[in-house]
C-alpha positions as CSV (number, residue, x, y, z in Angstrom):
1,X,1.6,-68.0,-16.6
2,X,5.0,-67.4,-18.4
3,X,6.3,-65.2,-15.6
4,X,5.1,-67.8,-13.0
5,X,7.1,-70.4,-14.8
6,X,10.1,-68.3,-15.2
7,X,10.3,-67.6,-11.4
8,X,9.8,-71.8,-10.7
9,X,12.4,-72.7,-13.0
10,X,14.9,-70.5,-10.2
11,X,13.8,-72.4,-7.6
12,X,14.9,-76.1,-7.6
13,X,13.6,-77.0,-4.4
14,X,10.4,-78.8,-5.6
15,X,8.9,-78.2,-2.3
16,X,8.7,-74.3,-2.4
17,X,6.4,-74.5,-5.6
18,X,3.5,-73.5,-3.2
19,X,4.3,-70.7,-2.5
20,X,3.3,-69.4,-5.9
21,X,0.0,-71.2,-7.1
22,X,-0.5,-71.5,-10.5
23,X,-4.1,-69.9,-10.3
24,X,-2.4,-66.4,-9.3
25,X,-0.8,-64.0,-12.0
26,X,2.5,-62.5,-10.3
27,X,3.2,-59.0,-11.7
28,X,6.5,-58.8,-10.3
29,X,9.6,-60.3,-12.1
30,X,12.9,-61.3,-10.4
31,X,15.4,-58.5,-9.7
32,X,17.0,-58.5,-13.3
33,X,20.7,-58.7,-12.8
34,X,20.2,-61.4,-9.1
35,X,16.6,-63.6,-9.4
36,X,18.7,-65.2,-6.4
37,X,20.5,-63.9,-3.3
38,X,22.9,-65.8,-1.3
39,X,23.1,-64.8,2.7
40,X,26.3,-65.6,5.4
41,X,25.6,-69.5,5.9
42,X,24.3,-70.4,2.1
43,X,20.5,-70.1,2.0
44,X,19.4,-68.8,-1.2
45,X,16.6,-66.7,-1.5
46,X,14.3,-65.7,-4.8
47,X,14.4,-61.7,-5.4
48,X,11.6,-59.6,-6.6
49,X,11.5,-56.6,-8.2
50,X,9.0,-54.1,-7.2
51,X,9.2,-50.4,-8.6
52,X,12.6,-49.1,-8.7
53,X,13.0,-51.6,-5.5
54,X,14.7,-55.3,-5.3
55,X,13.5,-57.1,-2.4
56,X,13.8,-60.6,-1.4
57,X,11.0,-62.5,-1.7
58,X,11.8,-64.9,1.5
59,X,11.9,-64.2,4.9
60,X,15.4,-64.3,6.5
61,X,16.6,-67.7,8.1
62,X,20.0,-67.6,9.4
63,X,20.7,-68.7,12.7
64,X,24.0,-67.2,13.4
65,X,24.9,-63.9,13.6
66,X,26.9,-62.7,10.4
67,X,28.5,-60.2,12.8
68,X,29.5,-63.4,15.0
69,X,27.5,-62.3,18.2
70,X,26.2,-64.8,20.6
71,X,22.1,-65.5,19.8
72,X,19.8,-67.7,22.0
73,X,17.4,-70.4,20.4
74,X,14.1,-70.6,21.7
75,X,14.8,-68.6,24.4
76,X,13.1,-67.5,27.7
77,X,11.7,-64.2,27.1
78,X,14.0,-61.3,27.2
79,X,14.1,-58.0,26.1
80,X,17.8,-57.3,25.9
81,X,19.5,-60.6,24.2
82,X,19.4,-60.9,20.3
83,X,17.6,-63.7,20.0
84,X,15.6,-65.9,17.2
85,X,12.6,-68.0,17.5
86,X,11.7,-71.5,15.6
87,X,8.9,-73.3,14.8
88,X,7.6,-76.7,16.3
89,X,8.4,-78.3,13.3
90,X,10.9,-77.7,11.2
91,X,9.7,-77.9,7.6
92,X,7.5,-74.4,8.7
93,X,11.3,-72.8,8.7
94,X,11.4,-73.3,4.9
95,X,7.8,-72.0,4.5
96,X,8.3,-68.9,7.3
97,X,11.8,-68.5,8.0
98,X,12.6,-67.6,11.7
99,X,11.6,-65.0,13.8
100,X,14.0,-62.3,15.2
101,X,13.8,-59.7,18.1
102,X,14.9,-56.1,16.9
103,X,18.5,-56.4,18.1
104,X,19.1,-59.6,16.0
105,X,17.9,-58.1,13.0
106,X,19.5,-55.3,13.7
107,X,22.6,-57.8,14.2
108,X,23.9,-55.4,17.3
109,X,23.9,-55.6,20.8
110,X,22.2,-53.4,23.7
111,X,25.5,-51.6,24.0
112,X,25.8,-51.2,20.6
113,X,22.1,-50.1,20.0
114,X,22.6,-46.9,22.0
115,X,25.1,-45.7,19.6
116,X,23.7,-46.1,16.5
117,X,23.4,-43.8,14.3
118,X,19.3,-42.3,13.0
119,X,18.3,-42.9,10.0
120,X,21.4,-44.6,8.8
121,X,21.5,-47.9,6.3
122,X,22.1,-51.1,8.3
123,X,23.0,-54.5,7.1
124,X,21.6,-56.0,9.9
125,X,21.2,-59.9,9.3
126,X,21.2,-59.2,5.7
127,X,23.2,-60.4,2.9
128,X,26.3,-58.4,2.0
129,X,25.1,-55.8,-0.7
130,X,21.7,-55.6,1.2
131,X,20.2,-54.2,4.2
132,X,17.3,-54.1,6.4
133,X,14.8,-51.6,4.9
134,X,14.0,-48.8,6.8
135,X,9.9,-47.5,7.9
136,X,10.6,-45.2,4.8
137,X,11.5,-47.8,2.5
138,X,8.7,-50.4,3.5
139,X,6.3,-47.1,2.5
140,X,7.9,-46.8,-0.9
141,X,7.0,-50.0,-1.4
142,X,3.3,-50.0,-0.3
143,X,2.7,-47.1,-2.4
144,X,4.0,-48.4,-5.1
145,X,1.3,-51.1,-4.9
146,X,-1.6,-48.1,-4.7
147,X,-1.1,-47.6,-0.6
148,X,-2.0,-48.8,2.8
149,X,-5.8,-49.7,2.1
150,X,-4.9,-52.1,-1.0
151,X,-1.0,-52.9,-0.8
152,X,-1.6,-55.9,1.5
153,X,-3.9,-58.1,-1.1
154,X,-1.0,-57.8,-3.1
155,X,2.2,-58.5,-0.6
156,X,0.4,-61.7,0.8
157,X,1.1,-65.2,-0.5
158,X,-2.4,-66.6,-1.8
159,X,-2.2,-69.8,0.3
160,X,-4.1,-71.6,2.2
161,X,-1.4,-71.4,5.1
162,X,-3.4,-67.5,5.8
163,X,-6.4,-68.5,8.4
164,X,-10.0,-67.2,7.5
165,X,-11.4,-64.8,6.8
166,X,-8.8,-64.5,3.7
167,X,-8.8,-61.8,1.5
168,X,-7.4,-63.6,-1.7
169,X,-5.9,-61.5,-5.0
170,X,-6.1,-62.9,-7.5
171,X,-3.0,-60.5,-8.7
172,X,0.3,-61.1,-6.1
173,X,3.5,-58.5,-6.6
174,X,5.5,-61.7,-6.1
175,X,6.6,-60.0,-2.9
176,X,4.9,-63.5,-1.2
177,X,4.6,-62.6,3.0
178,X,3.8,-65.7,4.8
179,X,2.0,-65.3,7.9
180,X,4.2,-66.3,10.1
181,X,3.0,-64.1,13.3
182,X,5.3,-63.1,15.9
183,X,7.1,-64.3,19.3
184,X,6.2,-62.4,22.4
185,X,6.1,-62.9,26.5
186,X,3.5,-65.1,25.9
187,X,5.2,-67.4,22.9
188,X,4.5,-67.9,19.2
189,X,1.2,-66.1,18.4
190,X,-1.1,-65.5,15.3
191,X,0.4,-67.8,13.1
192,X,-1.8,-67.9,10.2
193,X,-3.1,-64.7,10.7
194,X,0.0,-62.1,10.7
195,X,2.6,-61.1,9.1
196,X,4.9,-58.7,10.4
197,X,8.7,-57.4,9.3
198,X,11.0,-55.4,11.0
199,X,12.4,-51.8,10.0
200,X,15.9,-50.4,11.1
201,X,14.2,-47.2,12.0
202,X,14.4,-46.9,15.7
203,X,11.9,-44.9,17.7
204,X,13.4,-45.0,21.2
205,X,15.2,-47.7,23.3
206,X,12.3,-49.6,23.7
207,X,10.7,-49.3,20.1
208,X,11.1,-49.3,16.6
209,X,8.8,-49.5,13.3
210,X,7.6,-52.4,11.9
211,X,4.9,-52.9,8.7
212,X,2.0,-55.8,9.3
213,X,-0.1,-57.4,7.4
214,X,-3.3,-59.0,8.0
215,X,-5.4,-62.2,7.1
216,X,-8.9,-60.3,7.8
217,X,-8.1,-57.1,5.7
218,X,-6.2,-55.7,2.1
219,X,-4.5,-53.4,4.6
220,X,0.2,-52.9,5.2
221,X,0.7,-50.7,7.7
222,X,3.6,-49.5,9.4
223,X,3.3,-49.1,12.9
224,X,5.6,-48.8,16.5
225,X,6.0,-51.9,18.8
226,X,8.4,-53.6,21.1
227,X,12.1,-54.4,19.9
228,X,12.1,-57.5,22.2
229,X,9.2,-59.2,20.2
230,X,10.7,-61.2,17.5
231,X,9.4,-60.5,14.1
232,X,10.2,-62.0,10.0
233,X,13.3,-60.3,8.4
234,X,13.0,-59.3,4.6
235,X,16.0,-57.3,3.1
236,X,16.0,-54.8,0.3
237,X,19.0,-54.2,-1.5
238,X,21.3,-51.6,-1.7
C-alpha cells in the first residue's frame, strides 16, 4: 500500500489514479533518480523500474514528430507514411496514448528506413535520454518477470478497461499495459483485448518485432508483424 501511495503522490492528475487500483500490490518502484519523464511537446510520463531496467510506465502520446517530419492523423491506410492513430474520444488518449505505425516510432522515413543501421539504439519518438527498446530488450524484461508463460499477468494494468476473459494479478510490476489494440487496413481493432508495443529491431522492409499481450492469457510474446500497422510506443532508457 505504501509503494502505491508513493507512485499517486507523482501523479497529480486525479484522473490517472485508475490505473493503479488500490486492491493490487505494485512490486515495482519509480526509476530512482526520474519517477517522471518529460517528452518533446511536455507530457509527462510515470517511470518504473524493473530489474536493472527503467521503463516508462505510459504509452507514448506525442503527435508531432520530435525529428520534425510530416505525420498524418487518422489517416487512410498506408504502408509507407509515418503515421499515428487516435481514439473516438479523446479522454481514451490519456488512458491509451496513440497508436503509431513502425516508421513513426521509429521517427524516420521510407528513405531513411533503408539505411538504418541493425541492431543499433534508436531514439525514435522517445524522450531525449531514452530510446525505443529493442526485441532484445523487451525479452530482458519478460524474463525478469519469470518469462513468456507468466510475464503478462504482471505487465497488464488490472482494470476493468481489459475485456473478458481477464486473467487478473493480484501482483502488477507497475509496468501498467493498457489494452489499447492496434490500427490496421481494417481500422482500430481489439481494443480491450490487446496490447501490443513496438521494437526498433527490424526484420526486413516489410517487418519488424513487436511484444503482445493478451486479455485471455498470462502470456508476452515477442513476435514479427507488419511495420505499417500502428502499434503503443513505450521507451526504456538509456
Amino acid at each position: 500500500m505504501n509503494i502505491i501511495v508513493l507512485l499517486m503522490s507523482m501523479v497529480s492528475v486525479k484522473a490517472q489514479m485508475w490505473m493503479i487500483p488500490d486492491t493490487v500490490a505494485v512490486m515495482g518502484a519509480p526509476c530512482q533518480d526520474m519517477p517522471l519523464v518529460e517528452d518533446h511537446q511536455g507530457n509527462i510520463y510515470r517511470t518504473v523500474q524493473i530489474g536493472k531496467q527503467c521503463w516508462m510506465a505510459e504509452n507514448m502520446r506525442c503527435t508531432t514528430s520530435p525529428s520534425g517530419k510530416h505525420w498524418i492523423s487518422n489517416p487512410t491506410f498506408t504502408i509507407s507514411t509515418p503515421l499515428f492513430s487516435s481514439y473516438y474520444v479523446q479522454h481514451q488518449v490519456k488512458q491509451y496514448g496513440y497508436l503509431y505505425n513502425w516508421d513513426a516510432a521509429m521517427d524516420v522515413n521510407r528513405e531513411e528506413e533503408d539505411k538504418l543501421v541493425a541492431n543499433t539504439q534508436r531514439r525514435g519518438i522517445c524522450p531525449q535520454g531514452w530510446h525505443l527498446p529493442s526485441s532484445d530488450e523487451w525479452s530482458v524484461l519478460v524474463n525478469a518477470l519469470g518469462g513468456s508463460n507468466v510475464a503478462g499477468a504482471l505487465m497488464k494494468c488490472p482494470s476493468s478497461l481489459w475485456e473478458s476473459p481477464v486473467f487478473s494479478p493480484n501482483v502488477e510490476c507497475g509496468f501498467s499495459a493498457m489494452p489499447a489494440g492496434l490500427f490496421t487496413e481494417d481500422g482500430m481493432s481489439n481494443l480491450g483485448y490487446d496490447a501490443h508495443f513496438w521494437s526498433s529491431s527490424t526484420f526486413d522492409r516489410a517487418m519488424a518485432w513487436c511484444c503482445g499481450l493478451y486479455s485471455y492469457n498470462n502470456n508476452s510474446l515477442n513476435s514479427l508483424d507488419y511495420k505499417c500497422y500502428a502499434r503503443s510506443v513505450r521507451c526504456i532508457r538509456d
